[in-house]
C-alpha positions as CSV (number, residue, x, y, z in Angstrom):
1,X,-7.4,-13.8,13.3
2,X,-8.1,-18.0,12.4
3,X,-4.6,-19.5,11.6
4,X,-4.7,-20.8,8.3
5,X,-2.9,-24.8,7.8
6,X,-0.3,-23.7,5.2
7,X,-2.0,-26.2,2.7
8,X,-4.5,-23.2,2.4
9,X,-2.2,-20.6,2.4
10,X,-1.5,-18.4,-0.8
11,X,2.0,-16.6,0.1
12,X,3.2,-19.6,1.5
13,X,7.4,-19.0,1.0
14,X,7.0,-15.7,-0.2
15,X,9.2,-12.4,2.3
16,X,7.1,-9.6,1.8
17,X,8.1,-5.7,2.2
18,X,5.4,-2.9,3.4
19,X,6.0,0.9,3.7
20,X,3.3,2.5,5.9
21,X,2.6,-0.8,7.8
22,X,2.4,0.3,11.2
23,X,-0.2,1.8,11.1
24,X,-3.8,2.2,8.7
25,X,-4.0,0.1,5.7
26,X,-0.4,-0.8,5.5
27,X,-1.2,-2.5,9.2
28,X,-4.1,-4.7,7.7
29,X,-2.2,-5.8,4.5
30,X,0.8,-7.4,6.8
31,X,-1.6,-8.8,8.7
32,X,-3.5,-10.5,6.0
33,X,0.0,-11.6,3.9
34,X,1.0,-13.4,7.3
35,X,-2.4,-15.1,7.8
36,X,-1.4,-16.2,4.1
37,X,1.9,-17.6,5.0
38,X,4.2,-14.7,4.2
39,X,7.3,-13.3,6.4
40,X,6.9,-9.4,6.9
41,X,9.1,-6.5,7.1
42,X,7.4,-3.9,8.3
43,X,9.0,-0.7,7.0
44,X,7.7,2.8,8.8
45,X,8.9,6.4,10.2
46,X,7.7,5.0,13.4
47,X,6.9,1.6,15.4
48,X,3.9,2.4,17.5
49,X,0.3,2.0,15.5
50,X,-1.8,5.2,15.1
51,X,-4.9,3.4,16.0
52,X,-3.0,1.9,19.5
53,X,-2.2,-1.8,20.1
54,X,0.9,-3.9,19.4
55,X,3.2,-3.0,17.0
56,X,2.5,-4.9,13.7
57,X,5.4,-6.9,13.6
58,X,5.0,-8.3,17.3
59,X,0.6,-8.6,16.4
60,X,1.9,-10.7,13.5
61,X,4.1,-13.3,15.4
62,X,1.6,-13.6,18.1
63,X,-1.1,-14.2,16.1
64,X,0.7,-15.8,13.3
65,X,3.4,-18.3,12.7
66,X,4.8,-15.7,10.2
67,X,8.6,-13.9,11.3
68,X,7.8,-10.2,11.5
69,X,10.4,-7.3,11.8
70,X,10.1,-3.8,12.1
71,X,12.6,-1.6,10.0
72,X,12.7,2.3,10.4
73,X,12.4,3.9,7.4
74,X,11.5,7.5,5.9
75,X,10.2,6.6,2.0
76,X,11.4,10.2,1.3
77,X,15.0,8.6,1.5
78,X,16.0,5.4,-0.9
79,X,18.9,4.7,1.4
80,X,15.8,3.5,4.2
81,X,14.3,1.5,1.0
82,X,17.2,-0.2,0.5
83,X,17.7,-1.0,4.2
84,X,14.5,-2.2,4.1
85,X,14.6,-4.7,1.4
86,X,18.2,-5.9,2.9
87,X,16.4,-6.7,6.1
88,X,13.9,-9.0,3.8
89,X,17.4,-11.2,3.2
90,X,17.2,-12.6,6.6
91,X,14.0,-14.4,5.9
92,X,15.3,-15.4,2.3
93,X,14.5,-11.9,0.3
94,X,11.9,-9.8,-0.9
95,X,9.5,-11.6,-3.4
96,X,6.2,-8.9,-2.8
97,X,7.2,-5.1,-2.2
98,X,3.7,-3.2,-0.8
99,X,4.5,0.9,-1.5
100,X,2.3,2.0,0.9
101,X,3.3,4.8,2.9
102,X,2.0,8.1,1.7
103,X,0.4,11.6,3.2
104,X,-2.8,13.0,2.4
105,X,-4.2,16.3,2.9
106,X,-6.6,19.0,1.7
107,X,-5.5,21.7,0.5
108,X,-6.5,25.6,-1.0
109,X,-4.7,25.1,-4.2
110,X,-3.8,29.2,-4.4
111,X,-2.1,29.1,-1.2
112,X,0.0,25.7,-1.5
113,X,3.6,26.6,-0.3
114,X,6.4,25.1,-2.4
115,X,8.0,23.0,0.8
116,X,4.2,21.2,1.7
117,X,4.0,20.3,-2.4
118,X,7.5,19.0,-1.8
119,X,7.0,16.8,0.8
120,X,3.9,15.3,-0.8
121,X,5.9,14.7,-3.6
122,X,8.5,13.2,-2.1
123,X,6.6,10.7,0.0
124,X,3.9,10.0,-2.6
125,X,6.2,9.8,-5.9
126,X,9.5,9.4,-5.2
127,X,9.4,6.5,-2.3
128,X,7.1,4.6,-4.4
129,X,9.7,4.9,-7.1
130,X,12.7,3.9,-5.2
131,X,10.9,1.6,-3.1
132,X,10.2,-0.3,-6.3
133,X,13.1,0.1,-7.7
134,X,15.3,-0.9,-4.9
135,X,12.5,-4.6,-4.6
136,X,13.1,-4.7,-8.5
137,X,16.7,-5.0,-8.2
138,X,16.6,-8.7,-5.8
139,X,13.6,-9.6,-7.6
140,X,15.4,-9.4,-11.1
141,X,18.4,-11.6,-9.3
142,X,15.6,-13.9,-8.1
143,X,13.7,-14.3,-11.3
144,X,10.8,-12.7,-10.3
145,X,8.3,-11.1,-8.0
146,X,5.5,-9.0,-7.3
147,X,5.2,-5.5,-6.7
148,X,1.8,-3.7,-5.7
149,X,1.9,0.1,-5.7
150,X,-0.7,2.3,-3.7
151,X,-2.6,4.8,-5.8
152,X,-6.1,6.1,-5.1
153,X,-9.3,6.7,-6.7
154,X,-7.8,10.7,-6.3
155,X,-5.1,8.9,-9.6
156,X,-8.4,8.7,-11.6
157,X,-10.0,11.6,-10.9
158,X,-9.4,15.1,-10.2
159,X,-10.6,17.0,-7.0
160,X,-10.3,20.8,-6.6
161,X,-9.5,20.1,-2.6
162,X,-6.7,17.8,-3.4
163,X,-5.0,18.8,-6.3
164,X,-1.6,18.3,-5.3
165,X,-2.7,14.4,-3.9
166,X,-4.5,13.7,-7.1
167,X,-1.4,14.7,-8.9
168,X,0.7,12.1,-7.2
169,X,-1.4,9.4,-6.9
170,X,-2.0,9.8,-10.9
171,X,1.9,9.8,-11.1
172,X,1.7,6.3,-9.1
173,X,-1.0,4.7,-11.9
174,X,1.4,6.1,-14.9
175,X,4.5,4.7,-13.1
176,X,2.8,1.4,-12.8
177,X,2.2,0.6,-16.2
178,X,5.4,2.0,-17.0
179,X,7.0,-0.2,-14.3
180,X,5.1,-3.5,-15.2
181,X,6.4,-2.8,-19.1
182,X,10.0,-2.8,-17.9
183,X,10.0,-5.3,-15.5
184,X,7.4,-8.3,-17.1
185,X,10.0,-9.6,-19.1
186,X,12.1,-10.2,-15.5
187,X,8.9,-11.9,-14.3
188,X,7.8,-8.7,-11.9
189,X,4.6,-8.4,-11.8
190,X,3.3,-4.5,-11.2
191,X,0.1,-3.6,-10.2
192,X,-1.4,-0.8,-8.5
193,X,-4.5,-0.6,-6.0
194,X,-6.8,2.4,-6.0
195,X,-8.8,2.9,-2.8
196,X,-11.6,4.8,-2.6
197,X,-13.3,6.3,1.0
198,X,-11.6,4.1,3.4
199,X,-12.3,3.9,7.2
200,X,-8.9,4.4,8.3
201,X,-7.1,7.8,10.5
202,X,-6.1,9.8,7.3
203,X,-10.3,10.0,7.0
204,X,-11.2,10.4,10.6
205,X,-9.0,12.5,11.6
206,X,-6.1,14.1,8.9
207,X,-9.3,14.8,6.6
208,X,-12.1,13.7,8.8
209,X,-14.9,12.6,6.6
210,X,-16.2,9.4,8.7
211,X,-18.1,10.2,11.6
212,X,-18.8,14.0,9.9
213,X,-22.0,15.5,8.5
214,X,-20.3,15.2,5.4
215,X,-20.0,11.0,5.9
216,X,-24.0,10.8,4.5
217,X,-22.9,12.2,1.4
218,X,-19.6,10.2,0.3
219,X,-22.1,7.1,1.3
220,X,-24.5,8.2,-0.8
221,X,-22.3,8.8,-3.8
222,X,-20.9,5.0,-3.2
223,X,-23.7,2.2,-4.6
224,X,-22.4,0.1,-2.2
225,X,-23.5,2.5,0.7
226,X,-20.6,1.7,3.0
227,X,-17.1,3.1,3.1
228,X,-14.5,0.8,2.8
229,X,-12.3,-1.2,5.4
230,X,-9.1,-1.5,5.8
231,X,-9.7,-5.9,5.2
232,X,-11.1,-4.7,1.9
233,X,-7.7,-3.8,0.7
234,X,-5.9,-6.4,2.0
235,X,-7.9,-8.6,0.4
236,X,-7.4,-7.1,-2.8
237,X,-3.7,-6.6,-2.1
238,X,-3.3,-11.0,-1.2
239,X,-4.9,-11.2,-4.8
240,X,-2.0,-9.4,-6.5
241,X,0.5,-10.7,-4.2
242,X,-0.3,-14.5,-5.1
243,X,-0.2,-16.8,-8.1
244,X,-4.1,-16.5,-8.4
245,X,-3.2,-12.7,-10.5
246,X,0.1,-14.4,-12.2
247,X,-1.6,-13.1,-15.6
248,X,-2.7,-10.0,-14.3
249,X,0.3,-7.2,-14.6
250,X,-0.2,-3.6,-15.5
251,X,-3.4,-3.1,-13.8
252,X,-5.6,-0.7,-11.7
253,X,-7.4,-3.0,-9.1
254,X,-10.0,0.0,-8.0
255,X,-11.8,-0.6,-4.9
256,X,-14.4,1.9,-4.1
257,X,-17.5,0.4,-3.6
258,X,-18.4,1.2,-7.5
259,X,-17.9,4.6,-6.7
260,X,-16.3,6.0,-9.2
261,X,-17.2,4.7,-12.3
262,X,-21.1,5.1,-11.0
263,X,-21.4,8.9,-10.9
């Protein structure tokens, strides 16, 4: 990754929290927010990347002159939240909160057991609440900040095989514009990011669709003809993070390739 001079950085100052950034698209966001000048707390239920290599937060300082730190931290649980925006006060507090971390899965909706519906739930939903609303709480004290919640394509669209992911990734978009209308006034911004077919381990091998028979068809339902990469994201993700989006609050940022609004 090309070290940027910090002239042509965009998060330049700014202490950035991610759930879910050890590993798939969490990964390439911190990544991408260091290459932009950003410290990084990397907040996760485990260290070691699901796709091998360094753990993000020693990738970052090697490749970076960011300060990276790894925090362990169950989203299920707002007491690891909060630990996890404390840890952001050693590098001067959180300005960006990434709610990341989530679990997909398909599913035969007549045999769903209460405890896996549950879980999803509590992942999905409730650490995307708390995770917010633990950021929201230093960024209100600080006068402002950004906030950039992980939904899906699945929050605008309902699929028989993922009824329960659909329903919490819809509960992310609702919670987003009900978020950004709170908080605007403290100078939070809130946005939300919905990726479609991604090229990450939840679609290789927790649903495997890449690398499948059934890969030719998502492609061929996508106008752009490729599935997505984790970069795509990031990209997306440095957008809302920096002052080039400082009118944009309340917003889906979908990135699927025109997927879904081409069918």
């Amino acid at each position: 990754m090309t070290r940027k001079s910090q002239m042509d950085q965009l998060l330049t100052d700014d202490v950035a929290v991610l759930t879910g950034a050890s590993s798939g698209l969490g990964r390439a966001i911190a990544r991408e927010f260091a290459a932009e000048g950003a410290d990084i707390v990397v907040a996760d239920i485990q260290e070691d990347p699901r796709e091998g290599g360094e753990p993000t937060h020693e990738l970052i300082e090697a490749e970076t002159d960011a300060e990276a730190t790894f925090v362990e931290c169950d989203v299920s649980q707002p007491t690891d939240l909060e630990a996890a925006i404390e840890a952001a006060e050693a590098f001067g507090g959180v300005s960006v909160m990434v709610n990341n971390a989530g679990i997909f899965r398909g599913e035969a909706f007549l045999e769903v057991e209460e405890s896996d519906f549950d879980h999803m739930m509590a992942v999905n939903v409730k650490g995307v609440y708390f995770g917010a609303q633990a950021a929201a709480k230093r960024m209100v004290d600080a006068g402002g900040g950004s906030i950039i919640n992980l939904s899906s394509v699945a929050g605008l669209e309902g699929s028989s095989e993922f009824i329960t992911y659909c329903g919490t990734k819809g509960a992310i978009k609702l919670m987003t514009y009900g978020m950004a209308a709170r908080l605007g006034p403290e100078g939070i911004r809130v946005n939300a990011i919905h990726p479609g077919l991604i090229e990450t381990k939840m679609t290789t091998d927790d649903f495997p669709i890449m690398g499948t028979e059934a890969e030719g068809d998502f492609l061929e339902a996508i106008p752009s003809r490729r599935a997505g990469q984790p970069e795509d994201i990031a990209d997306a993700a440095v957008y809302l993070a920096s002052d080039r989006s400082s009118y944009v609050n309340g917003e889906s940022l979908v990135v699927d390739g025109g997927m879904t609004n081409t069918q």
